[in-house]
DSSP file (Angstrom, degrees, kcal/mol; ACC not computed):
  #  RESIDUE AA STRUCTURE BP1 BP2  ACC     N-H-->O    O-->H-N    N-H-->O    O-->H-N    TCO  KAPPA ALPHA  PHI   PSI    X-CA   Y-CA   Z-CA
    1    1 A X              0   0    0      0, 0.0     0, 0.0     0, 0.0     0, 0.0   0.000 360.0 360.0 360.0 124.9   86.0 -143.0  -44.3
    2    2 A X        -     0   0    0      1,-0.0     2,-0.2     2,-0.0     3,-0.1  -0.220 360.0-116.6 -44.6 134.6   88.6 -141.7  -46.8
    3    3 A X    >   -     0   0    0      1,-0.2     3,-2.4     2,-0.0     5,-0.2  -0.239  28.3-174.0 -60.5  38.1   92.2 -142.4  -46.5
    4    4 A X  T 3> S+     0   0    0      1,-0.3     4,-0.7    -2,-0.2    -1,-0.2   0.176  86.4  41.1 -30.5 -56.4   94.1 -139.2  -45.9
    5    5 A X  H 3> S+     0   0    0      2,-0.2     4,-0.7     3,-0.2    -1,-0.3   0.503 109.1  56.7 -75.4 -11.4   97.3 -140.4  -46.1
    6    6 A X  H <> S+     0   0    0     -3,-2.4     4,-1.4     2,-0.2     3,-0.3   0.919 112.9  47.1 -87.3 -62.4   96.6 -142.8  -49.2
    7    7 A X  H  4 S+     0   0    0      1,-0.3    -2,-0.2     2,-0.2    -3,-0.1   0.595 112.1  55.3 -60.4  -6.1   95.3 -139.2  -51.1
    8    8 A X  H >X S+     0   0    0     -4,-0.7     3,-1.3    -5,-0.2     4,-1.1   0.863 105.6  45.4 -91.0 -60.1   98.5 -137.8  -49.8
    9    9 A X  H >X S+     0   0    0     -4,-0.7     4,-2.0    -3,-0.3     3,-0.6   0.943 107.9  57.3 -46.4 -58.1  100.5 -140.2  -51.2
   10   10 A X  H 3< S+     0   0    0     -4,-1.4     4,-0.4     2,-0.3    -1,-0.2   0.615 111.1  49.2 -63.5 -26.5   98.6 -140.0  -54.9
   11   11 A X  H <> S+     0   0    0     -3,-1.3     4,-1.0    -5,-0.2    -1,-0.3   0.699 105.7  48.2-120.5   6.2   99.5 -136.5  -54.9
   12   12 A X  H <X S+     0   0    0     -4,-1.1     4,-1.3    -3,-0.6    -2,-0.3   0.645 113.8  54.9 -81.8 -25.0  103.3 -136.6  -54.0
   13   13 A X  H  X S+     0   0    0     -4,-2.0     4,-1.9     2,-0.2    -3,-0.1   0.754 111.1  38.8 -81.1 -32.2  103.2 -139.2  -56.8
   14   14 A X  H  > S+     0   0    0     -4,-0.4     4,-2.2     2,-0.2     5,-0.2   0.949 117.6  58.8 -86.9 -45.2  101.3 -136.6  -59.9
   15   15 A X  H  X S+     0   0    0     -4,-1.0     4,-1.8     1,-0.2     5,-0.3   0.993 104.7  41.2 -53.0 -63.8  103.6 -133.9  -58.4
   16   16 A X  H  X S+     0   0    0     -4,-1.3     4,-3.5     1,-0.3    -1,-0.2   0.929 117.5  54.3 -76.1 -10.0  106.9 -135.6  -59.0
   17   17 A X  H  X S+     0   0    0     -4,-1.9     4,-0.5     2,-0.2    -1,-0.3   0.971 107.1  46.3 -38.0 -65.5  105.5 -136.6  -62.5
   18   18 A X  H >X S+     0   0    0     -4,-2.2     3,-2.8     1,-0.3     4,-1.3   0.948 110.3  51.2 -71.8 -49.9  104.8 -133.6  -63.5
   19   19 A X  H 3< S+     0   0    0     -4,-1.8    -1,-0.3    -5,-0.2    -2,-0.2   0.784 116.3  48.4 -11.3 -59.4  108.3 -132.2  -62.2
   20   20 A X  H 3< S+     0   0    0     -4,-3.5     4,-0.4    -5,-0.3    -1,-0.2   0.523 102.9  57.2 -62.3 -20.3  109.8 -135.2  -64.4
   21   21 A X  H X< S+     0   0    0     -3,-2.8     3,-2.8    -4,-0.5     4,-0.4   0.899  88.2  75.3 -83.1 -45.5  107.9 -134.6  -67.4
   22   22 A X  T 3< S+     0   0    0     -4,-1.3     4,-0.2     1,-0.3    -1,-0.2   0.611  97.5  51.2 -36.0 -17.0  109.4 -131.1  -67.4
   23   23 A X  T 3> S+     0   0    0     -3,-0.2     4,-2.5     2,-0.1     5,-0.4   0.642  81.0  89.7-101.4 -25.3  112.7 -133.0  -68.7
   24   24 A X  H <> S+     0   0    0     -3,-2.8     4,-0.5    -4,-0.4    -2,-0.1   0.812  90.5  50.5 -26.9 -44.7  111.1 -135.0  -71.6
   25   25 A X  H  > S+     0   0    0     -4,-0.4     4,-2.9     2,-0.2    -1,-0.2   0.939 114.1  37.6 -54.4 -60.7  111.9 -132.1  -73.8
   26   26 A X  H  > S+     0   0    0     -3,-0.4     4,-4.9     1,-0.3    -1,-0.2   0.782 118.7  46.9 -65.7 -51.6  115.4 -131.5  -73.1
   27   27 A X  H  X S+     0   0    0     -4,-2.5     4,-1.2     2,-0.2    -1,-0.3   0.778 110.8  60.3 -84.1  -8.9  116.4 -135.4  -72.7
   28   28 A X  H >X S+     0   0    0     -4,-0.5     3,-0.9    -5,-0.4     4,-0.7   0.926 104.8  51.0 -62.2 -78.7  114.1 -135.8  -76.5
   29   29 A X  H 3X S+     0   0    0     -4,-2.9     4,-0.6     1,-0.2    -2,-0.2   0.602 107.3  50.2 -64.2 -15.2  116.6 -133.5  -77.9
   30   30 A X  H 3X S+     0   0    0     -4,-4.9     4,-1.5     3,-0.1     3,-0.4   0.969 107.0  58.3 -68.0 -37.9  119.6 -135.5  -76.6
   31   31 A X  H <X S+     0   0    0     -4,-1.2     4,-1.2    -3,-0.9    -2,-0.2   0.745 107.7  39.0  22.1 -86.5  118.2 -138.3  -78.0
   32   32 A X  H  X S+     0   0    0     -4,-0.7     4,-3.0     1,-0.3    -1,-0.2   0.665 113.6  57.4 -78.2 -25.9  118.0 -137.2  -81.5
   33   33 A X  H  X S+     0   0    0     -4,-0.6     4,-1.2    -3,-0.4    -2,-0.3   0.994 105.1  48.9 -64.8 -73.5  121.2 -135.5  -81.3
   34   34 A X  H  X>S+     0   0    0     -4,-1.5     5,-2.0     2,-0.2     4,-0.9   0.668 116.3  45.8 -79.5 -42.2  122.8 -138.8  -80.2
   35   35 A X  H ><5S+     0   0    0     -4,-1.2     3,-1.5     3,-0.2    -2,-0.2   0.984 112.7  49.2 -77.7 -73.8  121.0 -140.7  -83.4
   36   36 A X  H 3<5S+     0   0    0     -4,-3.0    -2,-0.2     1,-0.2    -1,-0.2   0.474 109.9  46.3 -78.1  14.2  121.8 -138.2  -85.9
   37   37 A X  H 3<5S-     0   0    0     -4,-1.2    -1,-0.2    -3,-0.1    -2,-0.2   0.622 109.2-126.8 -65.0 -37.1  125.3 -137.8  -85.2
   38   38 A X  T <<5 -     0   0    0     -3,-1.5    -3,-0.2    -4,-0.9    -2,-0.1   0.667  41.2-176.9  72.9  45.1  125.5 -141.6  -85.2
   39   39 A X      < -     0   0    0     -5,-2.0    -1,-0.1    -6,-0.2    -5,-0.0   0.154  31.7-177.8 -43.7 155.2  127.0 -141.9  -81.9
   40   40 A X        +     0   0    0      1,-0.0     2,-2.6     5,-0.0    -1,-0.1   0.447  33.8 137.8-135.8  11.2  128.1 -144.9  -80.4
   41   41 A X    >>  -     0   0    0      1,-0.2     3,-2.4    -7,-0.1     4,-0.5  -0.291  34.4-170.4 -72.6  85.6  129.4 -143.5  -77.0
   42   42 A X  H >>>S+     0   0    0     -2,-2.6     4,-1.8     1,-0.3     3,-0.7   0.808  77.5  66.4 -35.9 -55.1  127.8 -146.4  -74.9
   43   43 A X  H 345S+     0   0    0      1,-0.2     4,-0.3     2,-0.1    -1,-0.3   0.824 110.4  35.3 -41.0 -37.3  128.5 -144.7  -71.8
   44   44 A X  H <45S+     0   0    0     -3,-2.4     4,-0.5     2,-0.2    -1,-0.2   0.648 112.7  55.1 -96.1  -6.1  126.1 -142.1  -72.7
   45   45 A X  H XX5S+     0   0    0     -3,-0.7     4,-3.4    -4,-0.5     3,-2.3   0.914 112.4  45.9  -1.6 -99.1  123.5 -144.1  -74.6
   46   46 A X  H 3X5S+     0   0    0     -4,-1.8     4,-1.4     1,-0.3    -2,-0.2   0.839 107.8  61.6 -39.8 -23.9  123.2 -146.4  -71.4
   47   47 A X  H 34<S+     0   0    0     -5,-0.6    -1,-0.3    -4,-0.3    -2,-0.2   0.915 109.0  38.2 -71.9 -46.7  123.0 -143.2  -69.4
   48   48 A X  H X> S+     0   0    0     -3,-2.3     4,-1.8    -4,-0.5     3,-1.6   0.833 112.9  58.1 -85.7 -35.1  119.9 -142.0  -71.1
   49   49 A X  H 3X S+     0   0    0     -4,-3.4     4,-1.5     1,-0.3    -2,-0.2   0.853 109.5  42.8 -68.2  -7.2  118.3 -145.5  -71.3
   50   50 A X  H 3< S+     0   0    0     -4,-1.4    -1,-0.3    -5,-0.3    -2,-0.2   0.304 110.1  53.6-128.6  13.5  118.3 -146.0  -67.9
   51   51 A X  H X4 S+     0   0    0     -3,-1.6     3,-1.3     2,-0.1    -1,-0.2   0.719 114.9  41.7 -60.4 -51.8  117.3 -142.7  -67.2
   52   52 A X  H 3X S+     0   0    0     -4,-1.8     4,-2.9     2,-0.2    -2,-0.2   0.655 109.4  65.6 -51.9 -31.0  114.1 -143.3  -69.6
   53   53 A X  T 3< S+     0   0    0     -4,-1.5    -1,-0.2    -5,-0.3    -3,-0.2   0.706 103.6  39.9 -84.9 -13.0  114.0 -146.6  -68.0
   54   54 A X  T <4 S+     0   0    0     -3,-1.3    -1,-0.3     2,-0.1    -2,-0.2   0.276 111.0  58.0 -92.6   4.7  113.2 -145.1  -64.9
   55   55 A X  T  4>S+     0   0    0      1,-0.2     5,-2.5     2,-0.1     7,-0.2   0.762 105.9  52.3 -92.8 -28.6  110.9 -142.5  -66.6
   56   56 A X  T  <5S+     0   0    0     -4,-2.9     3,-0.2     5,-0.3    -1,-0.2   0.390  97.7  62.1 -77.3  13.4  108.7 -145.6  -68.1
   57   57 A X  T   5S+     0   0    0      1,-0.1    -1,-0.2    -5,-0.1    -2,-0.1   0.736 105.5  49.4-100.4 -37.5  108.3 -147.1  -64.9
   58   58 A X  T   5S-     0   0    0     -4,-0.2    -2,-0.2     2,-0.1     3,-0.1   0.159 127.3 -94.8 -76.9  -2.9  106.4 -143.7  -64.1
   59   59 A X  T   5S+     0   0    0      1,-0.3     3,-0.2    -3,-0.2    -3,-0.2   0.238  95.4  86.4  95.7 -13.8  104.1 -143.8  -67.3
   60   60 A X      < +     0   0    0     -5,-2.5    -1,-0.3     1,-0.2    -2,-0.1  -0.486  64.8  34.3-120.5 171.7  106.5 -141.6  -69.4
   61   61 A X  S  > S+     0   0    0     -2,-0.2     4,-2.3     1,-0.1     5,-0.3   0.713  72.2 134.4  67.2   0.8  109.6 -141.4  -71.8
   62   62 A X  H  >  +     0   0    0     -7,-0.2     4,-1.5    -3,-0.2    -1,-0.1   0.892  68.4  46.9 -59.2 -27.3  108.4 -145.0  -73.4
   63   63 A X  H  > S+     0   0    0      2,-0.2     4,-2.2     3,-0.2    -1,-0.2   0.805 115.3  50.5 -86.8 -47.5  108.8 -144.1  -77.1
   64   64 A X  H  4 S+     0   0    0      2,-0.2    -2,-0.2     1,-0.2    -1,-0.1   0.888 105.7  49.9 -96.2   2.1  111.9 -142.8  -76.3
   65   65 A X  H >X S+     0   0    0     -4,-2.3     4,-1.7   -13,-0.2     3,-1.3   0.955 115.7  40.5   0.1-105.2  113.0 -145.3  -74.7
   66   66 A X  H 3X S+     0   0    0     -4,-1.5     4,-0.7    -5,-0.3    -2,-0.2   0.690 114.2  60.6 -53.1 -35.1  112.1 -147.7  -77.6
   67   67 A X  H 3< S+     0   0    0     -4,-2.2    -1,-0.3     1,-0.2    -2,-0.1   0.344 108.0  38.0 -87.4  -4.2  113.4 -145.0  -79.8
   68   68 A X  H <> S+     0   0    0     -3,-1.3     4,-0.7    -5,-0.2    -2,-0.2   0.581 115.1  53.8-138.4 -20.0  117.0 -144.9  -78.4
   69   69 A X  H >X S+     0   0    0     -4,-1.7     4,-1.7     2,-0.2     3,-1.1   0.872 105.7  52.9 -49.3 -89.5  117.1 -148.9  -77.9
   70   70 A X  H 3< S+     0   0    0     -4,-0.7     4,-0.2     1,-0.3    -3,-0.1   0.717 115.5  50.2 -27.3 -23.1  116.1 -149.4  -81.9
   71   71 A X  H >4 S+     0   0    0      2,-0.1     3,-0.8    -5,-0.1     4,-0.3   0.885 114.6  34.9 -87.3 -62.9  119.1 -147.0  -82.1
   72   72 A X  H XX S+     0   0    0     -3,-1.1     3,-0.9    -4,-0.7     4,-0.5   0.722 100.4  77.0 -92.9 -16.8  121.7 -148.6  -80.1
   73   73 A X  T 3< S+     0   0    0     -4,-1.7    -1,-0.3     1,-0.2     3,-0.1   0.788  83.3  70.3 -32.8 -44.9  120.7 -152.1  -81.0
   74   74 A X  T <4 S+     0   0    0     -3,-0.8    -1,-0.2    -5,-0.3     3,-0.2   0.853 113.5  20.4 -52.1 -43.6  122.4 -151.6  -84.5
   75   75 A X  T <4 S+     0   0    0     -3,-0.9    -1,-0.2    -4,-0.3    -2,-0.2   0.247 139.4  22.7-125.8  14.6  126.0 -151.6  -82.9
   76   76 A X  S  X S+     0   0    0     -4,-0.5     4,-4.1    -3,-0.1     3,-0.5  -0.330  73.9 165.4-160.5  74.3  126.1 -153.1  -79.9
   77   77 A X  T  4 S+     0   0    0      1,-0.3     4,-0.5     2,-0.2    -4,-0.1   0.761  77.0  58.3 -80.6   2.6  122.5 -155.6  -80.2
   78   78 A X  T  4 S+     0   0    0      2,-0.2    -1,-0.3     3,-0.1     5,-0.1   0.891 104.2  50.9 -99.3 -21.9  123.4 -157.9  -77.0
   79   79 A X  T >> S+     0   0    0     -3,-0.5     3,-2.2     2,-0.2     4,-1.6   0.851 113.0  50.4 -66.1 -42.6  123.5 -154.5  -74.7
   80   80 A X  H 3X S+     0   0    0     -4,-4.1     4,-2.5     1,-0.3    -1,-0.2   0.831 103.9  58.8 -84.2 -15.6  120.1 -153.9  -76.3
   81   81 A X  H 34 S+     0   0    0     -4,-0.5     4,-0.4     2,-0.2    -1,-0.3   0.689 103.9  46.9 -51.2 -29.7  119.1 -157.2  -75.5
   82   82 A X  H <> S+     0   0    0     -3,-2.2     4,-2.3     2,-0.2     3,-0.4   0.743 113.3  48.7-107.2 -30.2  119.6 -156.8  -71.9
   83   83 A X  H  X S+     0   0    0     -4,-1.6     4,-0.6     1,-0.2    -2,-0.2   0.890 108.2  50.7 -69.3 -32.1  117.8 -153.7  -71.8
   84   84 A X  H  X S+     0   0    0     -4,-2.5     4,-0.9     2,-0.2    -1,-0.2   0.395 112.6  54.8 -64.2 -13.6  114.8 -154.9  -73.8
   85   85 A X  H  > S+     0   0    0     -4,-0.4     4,-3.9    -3,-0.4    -2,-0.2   0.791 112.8  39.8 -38.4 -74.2  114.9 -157.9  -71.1
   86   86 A X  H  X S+     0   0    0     -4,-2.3     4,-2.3     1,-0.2    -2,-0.2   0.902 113.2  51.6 -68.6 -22.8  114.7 -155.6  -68.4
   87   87 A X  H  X S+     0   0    0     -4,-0.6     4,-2.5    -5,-0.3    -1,-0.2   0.837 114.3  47.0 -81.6 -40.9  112.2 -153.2  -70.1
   88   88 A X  H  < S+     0   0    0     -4,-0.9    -2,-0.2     2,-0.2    -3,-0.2   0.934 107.9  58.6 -71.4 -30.2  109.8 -156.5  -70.8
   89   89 A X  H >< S+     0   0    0     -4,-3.9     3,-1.1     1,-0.2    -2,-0.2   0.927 101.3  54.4 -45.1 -55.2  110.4 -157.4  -67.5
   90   90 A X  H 3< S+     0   0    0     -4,-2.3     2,-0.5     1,-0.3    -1,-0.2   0.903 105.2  51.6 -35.1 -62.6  108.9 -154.2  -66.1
   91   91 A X  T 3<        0   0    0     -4,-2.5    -1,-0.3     1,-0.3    -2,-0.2  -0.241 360.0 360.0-123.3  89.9  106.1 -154.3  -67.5
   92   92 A X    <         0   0    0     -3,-1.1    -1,-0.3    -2,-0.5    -2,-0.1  -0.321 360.0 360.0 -51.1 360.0  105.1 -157.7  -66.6
């Protein structure tokens, strides 16, 4: 006997993926914006990793991620420290 509520679950989970994925684009192109400006505004930097950091948790957003950490390392490398901490931690 099938689980009903287990396949119910599994597809409330690929639904909010795909929903989430729908933002990859959008949050890419802050991203690149934020790197080739050469920002440093931490508040917003931390703002997208830990948005991304709840998007790799989900399968997604992991290169940009890693792509906006390699960034923010350069001026502030003990904040990227705790975030590469918490990001090995995950996935653990």
């Amino acid at each position: 006997m099938k689980d009903d509520s287990f396949d119910e679950f599994i597809k409330l989970i690929k639904t909010h993926q795909k929903a989430i994925s729908k933002y990859l684009p959008e949050i890419a192109e802050q991203v690149d914006n934020i790197i080739n400006k050469n920002s440093s505004d931490v508040r917003q930097i931390e703002q997208h990793l830990d948005t991304l950091y709840a998007f790799t948790e989900m399968g997604m957003g992991k290169d940009l991620f890693l792509k906006l950490l390699d960034y923010y390392k350069n001026f502030d490398p003990e904040g990227a420290a705790d975030y590469w901490k918490l990001y090995e931690d995950g996935i653990e």
